[in-house]
N, CA, C and O atoms as a Maestro MAE file, in Angstrom:
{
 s_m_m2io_version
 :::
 2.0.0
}

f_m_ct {
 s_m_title
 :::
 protein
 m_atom[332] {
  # First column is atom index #
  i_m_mmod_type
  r_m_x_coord
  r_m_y_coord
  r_m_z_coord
  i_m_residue_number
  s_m_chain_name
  s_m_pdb_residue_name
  s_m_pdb_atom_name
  i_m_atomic_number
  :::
  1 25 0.852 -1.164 0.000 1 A "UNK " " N  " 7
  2 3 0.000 0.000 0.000 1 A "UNK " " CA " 6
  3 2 0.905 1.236 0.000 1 A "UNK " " C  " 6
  4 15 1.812 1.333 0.826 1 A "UNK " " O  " 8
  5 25 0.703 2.037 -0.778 2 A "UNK " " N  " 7
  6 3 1.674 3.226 -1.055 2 A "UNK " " CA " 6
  7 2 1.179 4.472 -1.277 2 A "UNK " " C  " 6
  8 15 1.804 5.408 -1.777 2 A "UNK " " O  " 8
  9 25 -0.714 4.481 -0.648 3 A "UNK " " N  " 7
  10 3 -1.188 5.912 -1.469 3 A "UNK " " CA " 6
  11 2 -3.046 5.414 -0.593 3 A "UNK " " C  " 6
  12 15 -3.619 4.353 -0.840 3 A "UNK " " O  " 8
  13 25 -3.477 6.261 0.157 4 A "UNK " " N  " 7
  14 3 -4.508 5.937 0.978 4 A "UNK " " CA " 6
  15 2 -5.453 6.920 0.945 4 A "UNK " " C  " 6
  16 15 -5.115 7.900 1.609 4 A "UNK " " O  " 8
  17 25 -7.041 7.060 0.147 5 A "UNK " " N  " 7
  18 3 -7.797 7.949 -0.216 5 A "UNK " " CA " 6
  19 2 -9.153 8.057 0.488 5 A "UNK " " C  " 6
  20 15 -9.404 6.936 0.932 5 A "UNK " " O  " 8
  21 25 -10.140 8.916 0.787 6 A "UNK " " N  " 7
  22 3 -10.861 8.411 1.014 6 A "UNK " " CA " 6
  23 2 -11.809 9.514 -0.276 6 A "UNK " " C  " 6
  24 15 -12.114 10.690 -0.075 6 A "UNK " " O  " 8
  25 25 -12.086 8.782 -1.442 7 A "UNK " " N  " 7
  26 3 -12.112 9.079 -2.292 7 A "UNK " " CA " 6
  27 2 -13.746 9.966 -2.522 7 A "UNK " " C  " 6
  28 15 -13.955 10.710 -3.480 7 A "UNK " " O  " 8
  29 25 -14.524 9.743 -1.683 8 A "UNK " " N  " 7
  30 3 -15.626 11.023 -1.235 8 A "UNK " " CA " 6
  31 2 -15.881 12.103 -0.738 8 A "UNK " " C  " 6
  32 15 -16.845 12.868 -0.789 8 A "UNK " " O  " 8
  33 25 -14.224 12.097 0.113 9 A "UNK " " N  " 7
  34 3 -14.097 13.759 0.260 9 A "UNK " " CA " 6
  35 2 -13.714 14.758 -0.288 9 A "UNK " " C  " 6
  36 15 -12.702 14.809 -0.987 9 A "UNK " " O  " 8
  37 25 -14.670 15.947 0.015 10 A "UNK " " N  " 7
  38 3 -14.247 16.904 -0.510 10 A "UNK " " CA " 6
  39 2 -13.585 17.975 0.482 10 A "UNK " " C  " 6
  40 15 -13.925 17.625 1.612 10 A "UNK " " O  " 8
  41 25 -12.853 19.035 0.553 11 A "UNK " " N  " 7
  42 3 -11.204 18.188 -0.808 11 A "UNK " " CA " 6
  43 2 -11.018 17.288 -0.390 11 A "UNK " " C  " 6
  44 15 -11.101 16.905 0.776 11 A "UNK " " O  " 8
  45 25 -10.558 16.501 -1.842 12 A "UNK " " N  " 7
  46 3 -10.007 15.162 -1.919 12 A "UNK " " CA " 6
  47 2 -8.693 15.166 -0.830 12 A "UNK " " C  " 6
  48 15 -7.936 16.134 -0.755 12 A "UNK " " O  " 8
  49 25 -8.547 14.024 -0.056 13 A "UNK " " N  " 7
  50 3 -6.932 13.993 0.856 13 A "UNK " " CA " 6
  51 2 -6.273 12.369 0.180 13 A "UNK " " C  " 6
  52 15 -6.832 11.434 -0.393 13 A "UNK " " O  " 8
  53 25 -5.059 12.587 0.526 14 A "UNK " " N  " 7
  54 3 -4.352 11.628 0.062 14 A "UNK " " CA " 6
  55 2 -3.476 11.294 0.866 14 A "UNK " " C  " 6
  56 15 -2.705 12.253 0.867 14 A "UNK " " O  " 8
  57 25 -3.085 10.518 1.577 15 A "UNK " " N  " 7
  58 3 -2.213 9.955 2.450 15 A "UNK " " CA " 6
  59 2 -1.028 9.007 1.647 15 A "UNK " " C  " 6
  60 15 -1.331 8.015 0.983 15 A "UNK " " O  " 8
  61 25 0.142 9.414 1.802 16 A "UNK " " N  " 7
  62 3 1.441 9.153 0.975 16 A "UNK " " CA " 6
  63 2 2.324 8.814 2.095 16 A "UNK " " C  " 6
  64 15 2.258 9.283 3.232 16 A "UNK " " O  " 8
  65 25 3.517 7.573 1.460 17 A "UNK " " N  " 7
  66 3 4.527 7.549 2.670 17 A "UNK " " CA " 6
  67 2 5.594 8.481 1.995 17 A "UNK " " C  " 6
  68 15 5.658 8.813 0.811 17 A "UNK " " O  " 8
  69 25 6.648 8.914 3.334 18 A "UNK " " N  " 7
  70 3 7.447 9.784 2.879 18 A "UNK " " CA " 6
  71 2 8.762 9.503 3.748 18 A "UNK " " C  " 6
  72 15 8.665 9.066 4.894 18 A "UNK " " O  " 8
  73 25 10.031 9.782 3.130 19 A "UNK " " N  " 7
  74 3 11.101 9.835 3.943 19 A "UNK " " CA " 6
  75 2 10.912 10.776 4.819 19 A "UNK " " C  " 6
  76 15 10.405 11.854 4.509 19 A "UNK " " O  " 8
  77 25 11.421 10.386 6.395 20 A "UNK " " N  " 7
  78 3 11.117 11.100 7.451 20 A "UNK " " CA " 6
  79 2 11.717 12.759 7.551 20 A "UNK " " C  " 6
  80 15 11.286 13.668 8.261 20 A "UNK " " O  " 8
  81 25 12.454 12.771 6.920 21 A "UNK " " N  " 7
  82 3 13.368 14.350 6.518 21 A "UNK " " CA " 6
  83 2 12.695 15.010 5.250 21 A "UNK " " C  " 6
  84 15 12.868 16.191 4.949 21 A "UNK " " O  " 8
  85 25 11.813 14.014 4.450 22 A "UNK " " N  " 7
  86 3 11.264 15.423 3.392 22 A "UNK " " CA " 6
  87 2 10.163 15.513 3.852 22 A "UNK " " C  " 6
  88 15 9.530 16.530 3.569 22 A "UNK " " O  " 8
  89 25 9.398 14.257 4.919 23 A "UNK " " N  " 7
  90 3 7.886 14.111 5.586 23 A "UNK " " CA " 6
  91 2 7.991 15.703 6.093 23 A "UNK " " C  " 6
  92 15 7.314 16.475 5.413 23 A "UNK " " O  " 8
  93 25 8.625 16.203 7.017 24 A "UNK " " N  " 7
  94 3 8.624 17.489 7.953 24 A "UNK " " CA " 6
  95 2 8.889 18.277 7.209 24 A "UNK " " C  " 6
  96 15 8.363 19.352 7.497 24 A "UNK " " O  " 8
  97 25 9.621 18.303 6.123 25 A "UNK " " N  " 7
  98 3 10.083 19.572 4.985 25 A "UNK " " CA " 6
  99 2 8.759 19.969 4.495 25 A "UNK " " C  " 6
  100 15 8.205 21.064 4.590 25 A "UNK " " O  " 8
  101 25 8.379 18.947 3.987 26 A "UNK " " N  " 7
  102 3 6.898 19.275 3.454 26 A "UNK " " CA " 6
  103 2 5.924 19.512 4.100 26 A "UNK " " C  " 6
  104 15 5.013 20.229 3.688 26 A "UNK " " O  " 8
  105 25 5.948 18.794 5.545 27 A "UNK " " N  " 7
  106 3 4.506 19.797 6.542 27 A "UNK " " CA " 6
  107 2 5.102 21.216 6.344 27 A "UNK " " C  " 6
  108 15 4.445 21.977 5.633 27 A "UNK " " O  " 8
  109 25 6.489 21.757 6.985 28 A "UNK " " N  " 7
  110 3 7.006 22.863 7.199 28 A "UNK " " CA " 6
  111 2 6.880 23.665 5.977 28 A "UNK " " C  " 6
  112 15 6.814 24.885 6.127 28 A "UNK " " O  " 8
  113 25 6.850 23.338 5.181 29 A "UNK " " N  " 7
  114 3 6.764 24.411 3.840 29 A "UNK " " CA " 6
  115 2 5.737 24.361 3.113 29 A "UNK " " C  " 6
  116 15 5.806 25.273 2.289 29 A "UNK " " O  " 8
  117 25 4.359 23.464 2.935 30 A "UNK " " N  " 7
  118 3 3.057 23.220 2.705 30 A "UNK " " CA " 6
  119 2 1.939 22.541 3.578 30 A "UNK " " C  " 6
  120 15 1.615 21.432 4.004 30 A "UNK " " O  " 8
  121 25 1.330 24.545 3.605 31 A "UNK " " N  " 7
  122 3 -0.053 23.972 4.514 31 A "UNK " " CA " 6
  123 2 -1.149 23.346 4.337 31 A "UNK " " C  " 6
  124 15 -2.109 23.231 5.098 31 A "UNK " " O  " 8
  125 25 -0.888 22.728 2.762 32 A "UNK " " N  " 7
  126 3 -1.816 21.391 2.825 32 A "UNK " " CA " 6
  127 2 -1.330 20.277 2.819 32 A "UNK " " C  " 6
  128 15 -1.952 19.349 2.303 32 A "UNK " " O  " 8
  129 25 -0.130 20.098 3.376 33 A "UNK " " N  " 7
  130 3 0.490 18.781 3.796 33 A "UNK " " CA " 6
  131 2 0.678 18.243 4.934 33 A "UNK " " C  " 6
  132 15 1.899 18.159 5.063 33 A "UNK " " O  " 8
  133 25 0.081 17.759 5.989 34 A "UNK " " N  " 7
  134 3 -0.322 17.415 7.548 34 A "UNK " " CA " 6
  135 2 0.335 15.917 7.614 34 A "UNK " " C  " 6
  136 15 0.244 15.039 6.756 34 A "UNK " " O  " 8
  137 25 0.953 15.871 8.742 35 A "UNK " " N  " 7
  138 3 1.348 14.352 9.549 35 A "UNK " " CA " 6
  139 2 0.193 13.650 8.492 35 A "UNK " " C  " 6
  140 15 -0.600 14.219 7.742 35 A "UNK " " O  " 8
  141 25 0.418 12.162 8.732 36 A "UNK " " N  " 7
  142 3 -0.781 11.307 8.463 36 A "UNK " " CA " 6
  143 2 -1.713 10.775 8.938 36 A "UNK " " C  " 6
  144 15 -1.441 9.820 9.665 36 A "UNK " " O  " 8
  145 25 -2.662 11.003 8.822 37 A "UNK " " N  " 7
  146 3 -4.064 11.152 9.567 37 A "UNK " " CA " 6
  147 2 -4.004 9.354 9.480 37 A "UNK " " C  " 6
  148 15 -3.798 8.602 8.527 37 A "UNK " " O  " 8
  149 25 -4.339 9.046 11.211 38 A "UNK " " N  " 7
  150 3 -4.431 7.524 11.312 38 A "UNK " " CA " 6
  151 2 -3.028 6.871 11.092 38 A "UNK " " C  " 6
  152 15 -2.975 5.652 11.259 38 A "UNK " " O  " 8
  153 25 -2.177 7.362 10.828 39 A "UNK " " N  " 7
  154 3 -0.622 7.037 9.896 39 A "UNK " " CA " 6
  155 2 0.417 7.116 10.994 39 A "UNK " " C  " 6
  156 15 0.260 7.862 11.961 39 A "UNK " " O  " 8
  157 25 1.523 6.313 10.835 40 A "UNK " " N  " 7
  158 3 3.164 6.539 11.376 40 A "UNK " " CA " 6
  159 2 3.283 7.986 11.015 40 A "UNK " " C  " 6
  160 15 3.773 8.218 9.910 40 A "UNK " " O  " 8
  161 25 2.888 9.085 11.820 41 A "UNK " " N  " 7
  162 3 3.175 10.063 11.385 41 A "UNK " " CA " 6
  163 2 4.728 10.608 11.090 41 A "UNK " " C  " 6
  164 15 4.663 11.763 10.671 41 A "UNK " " O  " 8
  165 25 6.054 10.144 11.178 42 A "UNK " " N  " 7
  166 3 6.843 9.854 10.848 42 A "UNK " " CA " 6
  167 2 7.401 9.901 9.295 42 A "UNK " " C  " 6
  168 15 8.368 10.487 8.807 42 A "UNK " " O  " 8
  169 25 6.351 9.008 8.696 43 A "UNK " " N  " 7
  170 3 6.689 8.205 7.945 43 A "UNK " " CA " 6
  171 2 5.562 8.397 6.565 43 A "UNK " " C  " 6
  172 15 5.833 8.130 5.394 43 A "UNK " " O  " 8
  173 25 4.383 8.879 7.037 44 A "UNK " " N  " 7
  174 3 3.433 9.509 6.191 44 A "UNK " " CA " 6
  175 2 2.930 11.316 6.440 44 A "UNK " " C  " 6
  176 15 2.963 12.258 7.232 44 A "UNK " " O  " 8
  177 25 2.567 10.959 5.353 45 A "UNK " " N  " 7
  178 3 1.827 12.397 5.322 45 A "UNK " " CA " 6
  179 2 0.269 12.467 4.872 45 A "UNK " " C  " 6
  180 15 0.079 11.582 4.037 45 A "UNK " " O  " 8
  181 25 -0.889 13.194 5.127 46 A "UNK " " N  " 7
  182 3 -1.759 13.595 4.496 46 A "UNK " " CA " 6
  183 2 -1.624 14.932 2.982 46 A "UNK " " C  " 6
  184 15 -0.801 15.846 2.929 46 A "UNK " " O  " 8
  185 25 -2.036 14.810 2.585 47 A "UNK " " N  " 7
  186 3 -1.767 15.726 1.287 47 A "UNK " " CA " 6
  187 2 -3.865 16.256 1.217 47 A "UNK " " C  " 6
  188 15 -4.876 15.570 1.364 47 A "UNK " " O  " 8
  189 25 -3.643 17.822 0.914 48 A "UNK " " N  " 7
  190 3 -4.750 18.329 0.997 48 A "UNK " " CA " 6
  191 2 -4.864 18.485 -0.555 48 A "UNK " " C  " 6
  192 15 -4.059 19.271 -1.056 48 A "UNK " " O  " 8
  193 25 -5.647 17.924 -1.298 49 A "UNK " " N  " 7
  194 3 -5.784 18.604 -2.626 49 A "UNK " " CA " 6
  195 2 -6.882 19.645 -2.884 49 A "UNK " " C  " 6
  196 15 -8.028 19.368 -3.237 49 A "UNK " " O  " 8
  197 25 -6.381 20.913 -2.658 50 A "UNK " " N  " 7
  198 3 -7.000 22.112 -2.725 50 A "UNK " " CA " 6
  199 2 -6.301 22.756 -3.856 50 A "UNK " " C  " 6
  200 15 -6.397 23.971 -3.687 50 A "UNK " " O  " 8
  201 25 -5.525 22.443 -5.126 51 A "UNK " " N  " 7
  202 3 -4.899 23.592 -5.571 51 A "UNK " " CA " 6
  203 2 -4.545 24.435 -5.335 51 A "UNK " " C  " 6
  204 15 -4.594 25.490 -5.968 51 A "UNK " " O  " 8
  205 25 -3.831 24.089 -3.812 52 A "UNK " " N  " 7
  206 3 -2.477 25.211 -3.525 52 A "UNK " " CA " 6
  207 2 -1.312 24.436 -3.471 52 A "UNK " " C  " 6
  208 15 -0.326 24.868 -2.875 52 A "UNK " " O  " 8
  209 25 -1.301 22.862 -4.263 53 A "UNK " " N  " 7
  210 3 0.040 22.385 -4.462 53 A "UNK " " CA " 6
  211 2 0.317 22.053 -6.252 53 A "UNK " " C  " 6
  212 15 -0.571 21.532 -6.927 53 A "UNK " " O  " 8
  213 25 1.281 22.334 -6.672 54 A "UNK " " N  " 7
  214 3 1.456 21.483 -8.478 54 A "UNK " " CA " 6
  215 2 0.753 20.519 -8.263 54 A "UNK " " C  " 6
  216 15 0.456 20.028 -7.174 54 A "UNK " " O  " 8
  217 25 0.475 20.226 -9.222 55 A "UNK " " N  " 7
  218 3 0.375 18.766 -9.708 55 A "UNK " " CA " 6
  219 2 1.586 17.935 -9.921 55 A "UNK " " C  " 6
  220 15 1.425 16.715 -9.956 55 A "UNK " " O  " 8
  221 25 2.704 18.398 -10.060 56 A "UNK " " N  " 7
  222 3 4.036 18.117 -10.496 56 A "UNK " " CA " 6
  223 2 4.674 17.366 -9.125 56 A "UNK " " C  " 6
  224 15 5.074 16.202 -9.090 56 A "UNK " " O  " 8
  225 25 4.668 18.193 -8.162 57 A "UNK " " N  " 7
  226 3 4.849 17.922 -6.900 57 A "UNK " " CA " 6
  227 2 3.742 16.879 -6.352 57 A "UNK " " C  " 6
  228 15 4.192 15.827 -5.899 57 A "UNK " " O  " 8
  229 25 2.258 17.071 -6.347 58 A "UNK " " N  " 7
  230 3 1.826 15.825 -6.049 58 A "UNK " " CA " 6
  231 2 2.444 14.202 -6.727 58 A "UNK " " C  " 6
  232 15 2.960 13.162 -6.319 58 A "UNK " " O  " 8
  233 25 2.017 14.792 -7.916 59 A "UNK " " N  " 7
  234 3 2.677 13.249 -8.506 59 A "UNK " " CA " 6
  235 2 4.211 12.800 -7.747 59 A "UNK " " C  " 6
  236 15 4.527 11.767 -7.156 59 A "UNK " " O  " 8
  237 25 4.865 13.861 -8.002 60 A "UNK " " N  " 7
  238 3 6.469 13.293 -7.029 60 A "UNK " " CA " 6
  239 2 6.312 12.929 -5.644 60 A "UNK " " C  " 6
  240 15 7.114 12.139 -5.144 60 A "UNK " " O  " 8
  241 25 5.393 13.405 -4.988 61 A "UNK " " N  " 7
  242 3 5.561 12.810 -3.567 61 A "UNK " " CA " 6
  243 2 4.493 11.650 -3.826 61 A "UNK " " C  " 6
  244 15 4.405 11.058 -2.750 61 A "UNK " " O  " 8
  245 25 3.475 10.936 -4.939 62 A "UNK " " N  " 7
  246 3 2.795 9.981 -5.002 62 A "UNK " " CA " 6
  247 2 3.800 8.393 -5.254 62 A "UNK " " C  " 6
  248 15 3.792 7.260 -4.772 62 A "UNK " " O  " 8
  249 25 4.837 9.372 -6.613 63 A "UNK " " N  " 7
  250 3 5.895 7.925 -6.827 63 A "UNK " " CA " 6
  251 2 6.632 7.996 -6.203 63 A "UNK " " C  " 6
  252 15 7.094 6.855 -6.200 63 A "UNK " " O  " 8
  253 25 7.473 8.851 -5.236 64 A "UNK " " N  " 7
  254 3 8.157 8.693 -4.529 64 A "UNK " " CA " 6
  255 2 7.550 8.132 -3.141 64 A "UNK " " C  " 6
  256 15 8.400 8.091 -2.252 64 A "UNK " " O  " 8
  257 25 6.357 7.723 -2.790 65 A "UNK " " N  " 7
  258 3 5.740 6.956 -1.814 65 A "UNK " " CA " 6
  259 2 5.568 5.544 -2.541 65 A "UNK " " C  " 6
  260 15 5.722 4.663 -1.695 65 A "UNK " " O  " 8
  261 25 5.364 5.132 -3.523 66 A "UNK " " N  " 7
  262 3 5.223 4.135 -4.511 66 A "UNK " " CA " 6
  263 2 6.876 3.596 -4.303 66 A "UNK " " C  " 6
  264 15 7.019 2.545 -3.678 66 A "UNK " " O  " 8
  265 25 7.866 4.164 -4.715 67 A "UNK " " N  " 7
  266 3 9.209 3.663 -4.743 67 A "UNK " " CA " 6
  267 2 9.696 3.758 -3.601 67 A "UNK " " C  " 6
  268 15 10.874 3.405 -3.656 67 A "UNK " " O  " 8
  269 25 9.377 4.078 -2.502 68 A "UNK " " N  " 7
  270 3 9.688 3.630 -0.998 68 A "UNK " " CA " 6
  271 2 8.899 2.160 -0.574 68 A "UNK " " C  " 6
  272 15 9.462 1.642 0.390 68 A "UNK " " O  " 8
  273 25 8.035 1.583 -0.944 69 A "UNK " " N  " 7
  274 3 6.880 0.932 -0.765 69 A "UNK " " CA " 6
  275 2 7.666 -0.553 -1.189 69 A "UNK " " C  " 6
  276 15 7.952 -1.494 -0.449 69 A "UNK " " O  " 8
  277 25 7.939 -0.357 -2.917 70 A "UNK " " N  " 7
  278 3 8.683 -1.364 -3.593 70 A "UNK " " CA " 6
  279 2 9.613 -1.401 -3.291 70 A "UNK " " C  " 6
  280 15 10.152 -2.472 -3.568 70 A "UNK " " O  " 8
  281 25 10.415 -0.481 -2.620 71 A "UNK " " N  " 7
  282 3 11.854 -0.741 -2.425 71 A "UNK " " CA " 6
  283 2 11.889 -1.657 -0.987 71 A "UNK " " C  " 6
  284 15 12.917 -2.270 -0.697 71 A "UNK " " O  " 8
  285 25 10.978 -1.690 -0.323 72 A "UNK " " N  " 7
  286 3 11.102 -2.490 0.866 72 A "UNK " " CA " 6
  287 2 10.450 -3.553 0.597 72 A "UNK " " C  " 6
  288 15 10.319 -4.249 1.604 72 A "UNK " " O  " 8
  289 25 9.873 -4.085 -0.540 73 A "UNK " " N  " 7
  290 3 9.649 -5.401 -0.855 73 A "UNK " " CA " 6
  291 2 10.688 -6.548 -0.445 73 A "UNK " " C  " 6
  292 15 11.841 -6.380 -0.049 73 A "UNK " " O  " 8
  293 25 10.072 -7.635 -0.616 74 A "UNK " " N  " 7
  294 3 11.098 -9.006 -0.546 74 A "UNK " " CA " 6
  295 2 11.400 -8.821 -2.105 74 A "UNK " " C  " 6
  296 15 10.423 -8.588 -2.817 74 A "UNK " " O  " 8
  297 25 12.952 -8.922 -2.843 75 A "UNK " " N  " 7
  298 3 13.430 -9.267 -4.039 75 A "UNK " " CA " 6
  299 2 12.661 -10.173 -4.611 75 A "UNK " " C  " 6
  300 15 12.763 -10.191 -5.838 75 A "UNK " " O  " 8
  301 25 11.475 -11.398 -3.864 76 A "UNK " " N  " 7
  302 3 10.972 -11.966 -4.949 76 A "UNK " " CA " 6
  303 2 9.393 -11.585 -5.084 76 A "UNK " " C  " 6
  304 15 8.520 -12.429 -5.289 76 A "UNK " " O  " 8
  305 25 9.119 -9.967 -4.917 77 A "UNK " " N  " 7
  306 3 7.693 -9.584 -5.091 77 A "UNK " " CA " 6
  307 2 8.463 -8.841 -5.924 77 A "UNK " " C  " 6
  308 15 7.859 -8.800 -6.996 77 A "UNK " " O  " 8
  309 25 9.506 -8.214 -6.002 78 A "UNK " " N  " 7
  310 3 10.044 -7.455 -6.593 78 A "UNK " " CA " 6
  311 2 10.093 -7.767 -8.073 78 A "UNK " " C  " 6
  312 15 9.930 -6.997 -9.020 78 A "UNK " " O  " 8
  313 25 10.337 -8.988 -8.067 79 A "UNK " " N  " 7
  314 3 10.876 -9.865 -9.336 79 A "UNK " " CA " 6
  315 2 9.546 -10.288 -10.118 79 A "UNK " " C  " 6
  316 15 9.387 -10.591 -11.300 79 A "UNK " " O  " 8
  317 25 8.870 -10.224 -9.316 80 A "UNK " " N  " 7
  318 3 6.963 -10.594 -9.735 80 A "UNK " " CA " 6
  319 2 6.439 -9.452 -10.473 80 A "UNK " " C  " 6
  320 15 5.722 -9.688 -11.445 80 A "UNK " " O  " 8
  321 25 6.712 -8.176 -10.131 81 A "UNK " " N  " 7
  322 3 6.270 -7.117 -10.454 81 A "UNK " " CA " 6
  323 2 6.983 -6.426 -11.621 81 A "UNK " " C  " 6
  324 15 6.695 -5.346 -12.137 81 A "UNK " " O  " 8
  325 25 8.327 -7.572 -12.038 82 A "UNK " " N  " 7
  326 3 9.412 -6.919 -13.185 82 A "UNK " " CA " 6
  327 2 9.668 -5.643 -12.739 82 A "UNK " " C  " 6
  328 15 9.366 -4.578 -13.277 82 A "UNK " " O  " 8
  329 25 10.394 -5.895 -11.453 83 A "UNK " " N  " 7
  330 3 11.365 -4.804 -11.147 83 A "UNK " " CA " 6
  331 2 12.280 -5.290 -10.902 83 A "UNK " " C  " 6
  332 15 13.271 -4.625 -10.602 83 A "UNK " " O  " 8
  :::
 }
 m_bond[331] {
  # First column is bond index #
  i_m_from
  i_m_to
  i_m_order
  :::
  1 1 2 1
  2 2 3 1
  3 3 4 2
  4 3 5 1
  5 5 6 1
  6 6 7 1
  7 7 8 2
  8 7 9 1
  9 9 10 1
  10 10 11 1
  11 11 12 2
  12 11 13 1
  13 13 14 1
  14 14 15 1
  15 15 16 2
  16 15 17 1
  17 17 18 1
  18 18 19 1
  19 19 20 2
  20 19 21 1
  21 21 22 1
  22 22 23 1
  23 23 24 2
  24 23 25 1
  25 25 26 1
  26 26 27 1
  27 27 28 2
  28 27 29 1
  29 29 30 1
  30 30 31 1
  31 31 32 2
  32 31 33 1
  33 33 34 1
  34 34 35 1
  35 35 36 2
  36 35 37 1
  37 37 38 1
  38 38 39 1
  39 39 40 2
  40 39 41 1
  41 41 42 1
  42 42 43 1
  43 43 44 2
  44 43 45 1
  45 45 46 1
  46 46 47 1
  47 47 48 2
  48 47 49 1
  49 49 50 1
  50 50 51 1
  51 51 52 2
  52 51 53 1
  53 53 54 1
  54 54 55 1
  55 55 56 2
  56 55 57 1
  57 57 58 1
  58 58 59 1
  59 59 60 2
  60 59 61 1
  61 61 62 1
  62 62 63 1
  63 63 64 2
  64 63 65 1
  65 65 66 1
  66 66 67 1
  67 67 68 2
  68 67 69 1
  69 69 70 1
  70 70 71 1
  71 71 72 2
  72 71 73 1
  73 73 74 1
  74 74 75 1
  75 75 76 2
  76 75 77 1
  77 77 78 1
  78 78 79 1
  79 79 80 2
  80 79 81 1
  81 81 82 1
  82 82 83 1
  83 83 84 2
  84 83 85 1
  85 85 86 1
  86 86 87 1
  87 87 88 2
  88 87 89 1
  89 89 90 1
  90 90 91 1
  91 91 92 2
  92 91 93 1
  93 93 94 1
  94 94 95 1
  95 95 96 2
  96 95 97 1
  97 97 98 1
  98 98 99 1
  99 99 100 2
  100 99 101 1
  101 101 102 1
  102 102 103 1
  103 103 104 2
  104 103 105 1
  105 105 106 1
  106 106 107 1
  107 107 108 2
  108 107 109 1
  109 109 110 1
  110 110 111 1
  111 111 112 2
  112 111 113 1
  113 113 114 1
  114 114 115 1
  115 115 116 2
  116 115 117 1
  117 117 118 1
  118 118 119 1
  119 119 120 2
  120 119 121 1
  121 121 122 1
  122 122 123 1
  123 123 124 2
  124 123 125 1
  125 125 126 1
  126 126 127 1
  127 127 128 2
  128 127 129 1
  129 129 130 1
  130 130 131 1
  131 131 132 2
  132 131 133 1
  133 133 134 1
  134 134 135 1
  135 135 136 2
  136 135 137 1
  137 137 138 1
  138 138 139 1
  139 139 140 2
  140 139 141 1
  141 141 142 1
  142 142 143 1
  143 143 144 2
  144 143 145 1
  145 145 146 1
  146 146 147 1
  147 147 148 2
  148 147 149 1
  149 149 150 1
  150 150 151 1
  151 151 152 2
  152 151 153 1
  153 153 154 1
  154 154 155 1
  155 155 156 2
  156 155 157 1
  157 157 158 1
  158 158 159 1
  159 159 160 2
  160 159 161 1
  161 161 162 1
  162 162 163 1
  163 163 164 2
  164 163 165 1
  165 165 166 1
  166 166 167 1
  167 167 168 2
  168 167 169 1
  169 169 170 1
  170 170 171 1
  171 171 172 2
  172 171 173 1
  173 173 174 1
  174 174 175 1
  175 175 176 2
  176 175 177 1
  177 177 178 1
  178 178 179 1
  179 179 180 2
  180 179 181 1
  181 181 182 1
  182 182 183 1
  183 183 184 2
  184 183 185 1
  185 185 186 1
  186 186 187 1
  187 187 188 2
  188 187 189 1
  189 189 190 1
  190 190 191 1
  191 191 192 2
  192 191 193 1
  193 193 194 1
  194 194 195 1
  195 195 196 2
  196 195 197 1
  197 197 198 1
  198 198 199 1
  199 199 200 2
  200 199 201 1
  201 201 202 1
  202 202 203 1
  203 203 204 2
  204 203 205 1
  205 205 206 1
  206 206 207 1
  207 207 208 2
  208 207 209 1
  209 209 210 1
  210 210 211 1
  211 211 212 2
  212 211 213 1
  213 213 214 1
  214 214 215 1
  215 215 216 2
  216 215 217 1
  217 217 218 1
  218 218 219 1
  219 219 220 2
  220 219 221 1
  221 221 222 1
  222 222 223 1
  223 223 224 2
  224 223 225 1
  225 225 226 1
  226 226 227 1
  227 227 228 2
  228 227 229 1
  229 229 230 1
  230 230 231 1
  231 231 232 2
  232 231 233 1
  233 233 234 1
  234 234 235 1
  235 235 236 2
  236 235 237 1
  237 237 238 1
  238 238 239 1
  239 239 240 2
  240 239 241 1
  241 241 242 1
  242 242 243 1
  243 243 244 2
  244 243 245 1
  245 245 246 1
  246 246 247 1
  247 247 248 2
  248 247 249 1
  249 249 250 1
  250 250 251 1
  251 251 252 2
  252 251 253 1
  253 253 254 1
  254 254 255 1
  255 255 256 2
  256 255 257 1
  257 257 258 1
  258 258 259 1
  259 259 260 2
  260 259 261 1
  261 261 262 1
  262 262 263 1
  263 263 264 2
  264 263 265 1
  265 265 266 1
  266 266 267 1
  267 267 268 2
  268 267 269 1
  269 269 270 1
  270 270 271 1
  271 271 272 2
  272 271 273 1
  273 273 274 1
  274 274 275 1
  275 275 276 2
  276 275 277 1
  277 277 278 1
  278 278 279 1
  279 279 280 2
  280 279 281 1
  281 281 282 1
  282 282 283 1
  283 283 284 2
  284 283 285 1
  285 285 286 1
  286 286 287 1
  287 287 288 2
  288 287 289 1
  289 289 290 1
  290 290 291 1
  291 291 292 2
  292 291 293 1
  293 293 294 1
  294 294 295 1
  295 295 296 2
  296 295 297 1
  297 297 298 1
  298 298 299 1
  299 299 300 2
  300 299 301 1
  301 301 302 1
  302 302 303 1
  303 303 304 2
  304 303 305 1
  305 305 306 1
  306 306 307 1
  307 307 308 2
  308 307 309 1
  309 309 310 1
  310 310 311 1
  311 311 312 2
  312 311 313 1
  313 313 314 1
  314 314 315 1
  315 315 316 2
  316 315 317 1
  317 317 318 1
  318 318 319 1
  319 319 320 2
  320 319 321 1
  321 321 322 1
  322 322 323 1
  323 323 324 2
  324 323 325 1
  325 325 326 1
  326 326 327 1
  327 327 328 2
  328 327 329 1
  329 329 330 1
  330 330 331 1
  331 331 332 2
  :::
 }
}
C-alpha cells in the first residue's frame, strides 16, 4: 500500500509515505500537507488537494511513496512485479 484515499471527500486527501526528513520539509513548507491522519506520522503524510500544491509535486511525492513501498519489498515480489 503506497497511497490511501478516502475518495468522497471533498477536498479530496491523500495519504502518501514519505522519507522522514522530506515528511517534515513538506509539513514545514506546505499547509496542505499534515502528519498522516491515522498514519506513522513519521513516515506519512496527508496531502490536501486544494490547488495550492502542483500537480508536479503531487505526482512526485505519489511515486516517490510508490518507490519507498517497492523498495522495501522481498526481491521476490520485486521480481513478480518486473522490477
Amino acid at each position: 500500500m503506497f497511497a490511501l484515499s478516502m475518495l468522497e471527500s471533498r477536498p479530496l486527501k491523500v495519504s502518501v509515505k514519505c522519507e522522514p526528513e522530506l515528511a517534515r520539509h513538506h509539513r514545514l513548507s506546505y499547509p496542505a500537507v499534515e502528519p498522516g491522519y491515522h498514519l506513522n506520522k513519521r513516515h506519512w503524510n496527508t496531502i490536501t488537494i486544494d490547488g495550492s500544491l502542483s500537480d508536479k509535486l503531487v505526482r512526485d511525492m505519489v511515486e516517490d511513496s510508490y518507490d519507498l513501498v517497492v523498495a522495501g519489498l522481498p526481491r521476490v515480489a520485486r521480481e513478480r512485479l518486473g522490477l
